[in-house]
C-alpha positions in Angstrom: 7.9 -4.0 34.7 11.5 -3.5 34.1 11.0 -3.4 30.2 8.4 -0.9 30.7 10.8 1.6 32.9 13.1 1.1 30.0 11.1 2.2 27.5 10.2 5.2 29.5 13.7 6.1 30.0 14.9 5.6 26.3 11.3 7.3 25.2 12.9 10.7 27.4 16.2 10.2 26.7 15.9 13.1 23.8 14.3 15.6 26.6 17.0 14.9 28.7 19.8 15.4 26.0 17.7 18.4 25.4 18.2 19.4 29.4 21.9 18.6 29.3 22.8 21.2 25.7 20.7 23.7 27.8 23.2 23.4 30.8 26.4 23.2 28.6 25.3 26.2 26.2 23.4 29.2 28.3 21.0 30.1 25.4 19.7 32.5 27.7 22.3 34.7 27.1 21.9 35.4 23.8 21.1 38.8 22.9 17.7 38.8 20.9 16.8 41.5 17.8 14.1 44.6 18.2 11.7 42.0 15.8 11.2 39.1 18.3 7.4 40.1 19.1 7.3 40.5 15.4 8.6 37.5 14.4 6.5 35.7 17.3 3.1 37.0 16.2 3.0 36.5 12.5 4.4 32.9 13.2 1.8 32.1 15.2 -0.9 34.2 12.7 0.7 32.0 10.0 0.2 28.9 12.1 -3.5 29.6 12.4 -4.2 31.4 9.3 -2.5 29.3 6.5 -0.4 26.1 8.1 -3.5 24.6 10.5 -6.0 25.0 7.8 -3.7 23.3 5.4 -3.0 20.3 8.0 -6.7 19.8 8.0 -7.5 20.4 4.4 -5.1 17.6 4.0 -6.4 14.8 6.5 -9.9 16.1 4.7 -8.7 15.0 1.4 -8.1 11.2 3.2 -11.5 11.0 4.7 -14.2 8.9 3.2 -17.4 11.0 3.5 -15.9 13.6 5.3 -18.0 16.4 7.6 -17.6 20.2 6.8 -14.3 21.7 7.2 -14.7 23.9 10.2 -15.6 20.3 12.2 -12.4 18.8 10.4 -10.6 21.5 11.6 -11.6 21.7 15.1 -10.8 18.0 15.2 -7.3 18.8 14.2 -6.8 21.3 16.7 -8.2 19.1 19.5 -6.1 16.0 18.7 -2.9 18.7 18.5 -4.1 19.4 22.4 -3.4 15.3 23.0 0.1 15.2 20.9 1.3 18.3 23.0 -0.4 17.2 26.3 0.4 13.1 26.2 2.9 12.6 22.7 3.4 8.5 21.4 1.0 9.1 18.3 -2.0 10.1 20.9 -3.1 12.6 18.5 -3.9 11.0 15.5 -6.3 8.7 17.6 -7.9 11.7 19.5 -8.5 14.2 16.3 -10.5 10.4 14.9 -12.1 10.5 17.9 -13.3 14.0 18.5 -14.2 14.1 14.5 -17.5 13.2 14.5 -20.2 12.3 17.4 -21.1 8.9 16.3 -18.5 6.5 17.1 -19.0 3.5 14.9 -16.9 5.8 12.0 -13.9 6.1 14.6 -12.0 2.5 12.6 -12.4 4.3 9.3 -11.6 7.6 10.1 -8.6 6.3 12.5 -7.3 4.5 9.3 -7.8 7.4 6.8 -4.9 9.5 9.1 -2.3 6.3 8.5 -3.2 7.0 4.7 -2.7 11.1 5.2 0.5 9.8 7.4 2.1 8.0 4.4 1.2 10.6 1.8 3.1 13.0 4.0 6.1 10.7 4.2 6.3 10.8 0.1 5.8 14.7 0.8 9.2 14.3 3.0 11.0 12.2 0.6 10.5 15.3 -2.0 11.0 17.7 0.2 14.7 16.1 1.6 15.3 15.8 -2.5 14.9 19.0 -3.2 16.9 20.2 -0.4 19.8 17.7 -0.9 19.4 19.5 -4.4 19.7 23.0 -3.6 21.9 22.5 -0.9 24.5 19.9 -2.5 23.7 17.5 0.4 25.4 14.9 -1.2 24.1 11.4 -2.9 23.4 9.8 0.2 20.3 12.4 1.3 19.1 12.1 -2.1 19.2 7.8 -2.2 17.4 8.5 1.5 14.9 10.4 -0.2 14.3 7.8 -2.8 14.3 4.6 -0.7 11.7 6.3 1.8 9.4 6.7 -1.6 10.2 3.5 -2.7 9.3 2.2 0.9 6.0 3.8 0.8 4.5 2.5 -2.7 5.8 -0.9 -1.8 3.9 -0.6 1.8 0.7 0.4 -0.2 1.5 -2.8 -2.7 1.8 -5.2 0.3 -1.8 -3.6 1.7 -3.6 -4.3 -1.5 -2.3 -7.7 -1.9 -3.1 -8.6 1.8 -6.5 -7.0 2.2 -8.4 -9.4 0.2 -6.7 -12.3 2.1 -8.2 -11.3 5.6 -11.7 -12.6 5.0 -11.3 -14.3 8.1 -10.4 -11.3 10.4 -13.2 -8.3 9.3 -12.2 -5.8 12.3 -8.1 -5.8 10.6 -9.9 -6.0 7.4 -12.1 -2.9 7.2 -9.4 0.0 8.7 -7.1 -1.2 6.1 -9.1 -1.3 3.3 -10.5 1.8 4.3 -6.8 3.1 5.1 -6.4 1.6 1.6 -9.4 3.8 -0.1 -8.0 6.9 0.7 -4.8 6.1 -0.9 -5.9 6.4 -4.1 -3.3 8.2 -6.8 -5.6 11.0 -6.7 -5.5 11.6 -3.2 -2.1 10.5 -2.3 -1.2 13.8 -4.5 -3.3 15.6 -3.4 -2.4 15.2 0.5 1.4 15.5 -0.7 1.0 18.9 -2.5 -0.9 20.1 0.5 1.9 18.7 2.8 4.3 20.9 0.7 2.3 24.1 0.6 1.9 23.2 4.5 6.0 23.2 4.6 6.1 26.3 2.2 4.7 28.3 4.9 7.0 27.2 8.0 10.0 28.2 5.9 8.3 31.9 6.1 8.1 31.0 9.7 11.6 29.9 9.9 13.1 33.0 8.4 10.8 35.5 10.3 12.7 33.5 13.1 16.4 34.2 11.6 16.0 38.1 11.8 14.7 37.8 15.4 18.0 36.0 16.3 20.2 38.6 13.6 20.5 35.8 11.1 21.3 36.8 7.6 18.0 35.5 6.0 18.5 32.7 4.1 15.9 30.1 2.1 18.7 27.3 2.2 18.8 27.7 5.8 15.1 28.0 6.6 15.0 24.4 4.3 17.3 22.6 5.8 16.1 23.1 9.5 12.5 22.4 8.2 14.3 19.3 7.1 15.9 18.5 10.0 12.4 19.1 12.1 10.4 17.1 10.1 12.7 14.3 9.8 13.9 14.1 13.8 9.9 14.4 14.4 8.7 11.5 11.9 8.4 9.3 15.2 5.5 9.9 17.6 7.8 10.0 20.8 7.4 12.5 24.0 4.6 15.0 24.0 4.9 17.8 22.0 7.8 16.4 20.1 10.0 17.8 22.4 14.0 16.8 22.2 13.3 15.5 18.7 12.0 18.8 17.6 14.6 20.8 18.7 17.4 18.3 18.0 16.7 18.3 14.3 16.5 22.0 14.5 19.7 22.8 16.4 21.6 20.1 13.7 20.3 21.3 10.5 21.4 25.2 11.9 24.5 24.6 13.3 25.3 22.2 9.7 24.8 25.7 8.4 27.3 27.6 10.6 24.9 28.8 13.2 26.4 29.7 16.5 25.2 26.2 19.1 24.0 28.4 21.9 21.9 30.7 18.7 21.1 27.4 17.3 19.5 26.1 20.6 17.7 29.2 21.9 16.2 29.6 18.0 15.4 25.9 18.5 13.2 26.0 21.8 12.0 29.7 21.1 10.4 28.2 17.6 9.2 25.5 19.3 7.4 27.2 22.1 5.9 29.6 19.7 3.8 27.0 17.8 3.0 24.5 21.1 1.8 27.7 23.5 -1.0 28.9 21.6 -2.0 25.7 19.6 -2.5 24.1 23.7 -4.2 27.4 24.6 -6.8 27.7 21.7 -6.9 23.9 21.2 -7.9 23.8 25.3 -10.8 26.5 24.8 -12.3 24.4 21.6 -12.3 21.1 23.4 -14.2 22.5 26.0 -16.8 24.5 23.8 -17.2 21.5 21.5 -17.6 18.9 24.9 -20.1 21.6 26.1 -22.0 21.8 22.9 -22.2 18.3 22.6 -23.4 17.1 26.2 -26.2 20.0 25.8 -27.5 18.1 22.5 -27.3 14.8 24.2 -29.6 16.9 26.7 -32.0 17.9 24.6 -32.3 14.6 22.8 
């Protein structure tokens, strides 16, 4: 019981750092520009519009047989509902869930996200390269970058050497190879490139953000706090990321001379933006798709 309080504790440690900035630094009072509603509403349009789609498009490319795209998609959104509402990886098991009605597919499809997981990892490892690049990070970012692809091709080396060898154990034997299947060269490059288009359209997001907060708009910026995001949120921790999310964002923007108390309220107001109305529209599909499907169960 003890061990299990302290895992709760250090699991909310980065919420609490969170609360303790927001006490020190008063991001309330900074003074916002004219284009905050702008910059609010076409993040969120790009969310839906071209970064959601994208994120399913890509866990689509992993699946073995996979359904139509709109069902993908709705998946997606539903199992974003579970990583903002309970956080600790939750999502990736409800979206496998919620994917199709018949349950028996729930191993495979559970396995294909590990395989769209590690693809995006290789996706990170490029995309912290080119910003050490672009940014003259220095050598360690880039060795980083290379030792987290190296990690990743070796993991997939280990799988396909072990997979044949667990004859004995068919329920750890099937996810994997199936986990395996959909990380094919093929696929693996083509869930990365998607991952990087995915990230090509936060940094739009990021810089709509840096005129809200009268930034001088800059690319290197908007890559380095994307940077910073992805790589503080690689974890599954508290629900909706929170803490992590806005650590690696307030670190990657004060790195880049940001004000802290700018840096902080840009942080939780970015945030916020993406984990309101994903919670909102991801609430109202759960309940359409629960009712649709209890009504065919119904009529059957």
């Amino acid at each position: 019981m003890t061990l299990r309080y302290a895992k709760i504790v250090v699991r909310c440690l980065p919420l609490c750092l969170l609360g303790v900035v927001f006490w020190r630094e008063k991001p309330w009072q900074v003074q916002l520009s004219s284009s905050m509603p702008w910059a609010i509403a076409a993040t969120v349009l790009l969310n839906f519009g071209v970064f959601l789609p994208i994120k399913a498009a890509r866990w689509r490319v992993a699946l073995t047989d996979p359904p139509p795209f709109p069902q993908v998609f709705a998946a997606t959104i539903e199992g974003l509902l579970a990583s903002a509402a309970i956080g600790f990886g939750s999502g990736d098991v409800v979206r496998s869930a919620r994917l199709r009605e018949h349950t028996q597919r729930l191993p495979a499809d559970y396995a294909c996200t590990w395989a769209e997981r590690g693809a995006e990892v290789l996706a990170l490892a490029i995309l912290v390269f080119v910003a050490a690049a672009v940014m003259k990070l220095g050598a360690l970012a880039m060795v980083l970058s290379a030792l987290a692809a190296m990690g990743y091709l070796a993991l997939l080396a280990t799988g396909r050497w072990l997979v044949p060898r667990l004859g004995a154990w068919p329920r750890l034997q099937r996810p994997l190879s199936a986990g395996l299947s959909a990380s094919t060269p093929k696929r693996v490059a083509g869930m990365a490139a998607l991952s990087l288009a995915g990230w090509g359209s936060e940094i739009v997001m990021l810089v709509l953000f840096q005129s809200a907060f009268h930034l001088n708009l800059s690319f290197q910026v908007a890559l380095l706090t994307l940077v910073g995001i992805n790589a503080a949120i690689v974890i599954p921790t508290l629900p909706g990321n929170f803490g992590t999310f806005e650590a690696g964002a307030i670190m990657a923007l004060v790195m880049c001379g940001v004000p802290r108390d700018i840096a902080v309220f840009y942080a939780l107001t970015y945030h916020l933006t993406h984990a309101i109305p994903v919670a909102l529209v991801a609430t109202t599909v759960y309940l359409v798709r629960s009712h649709r499907r209890s009504s065919d169960r119904a009529r059957t």
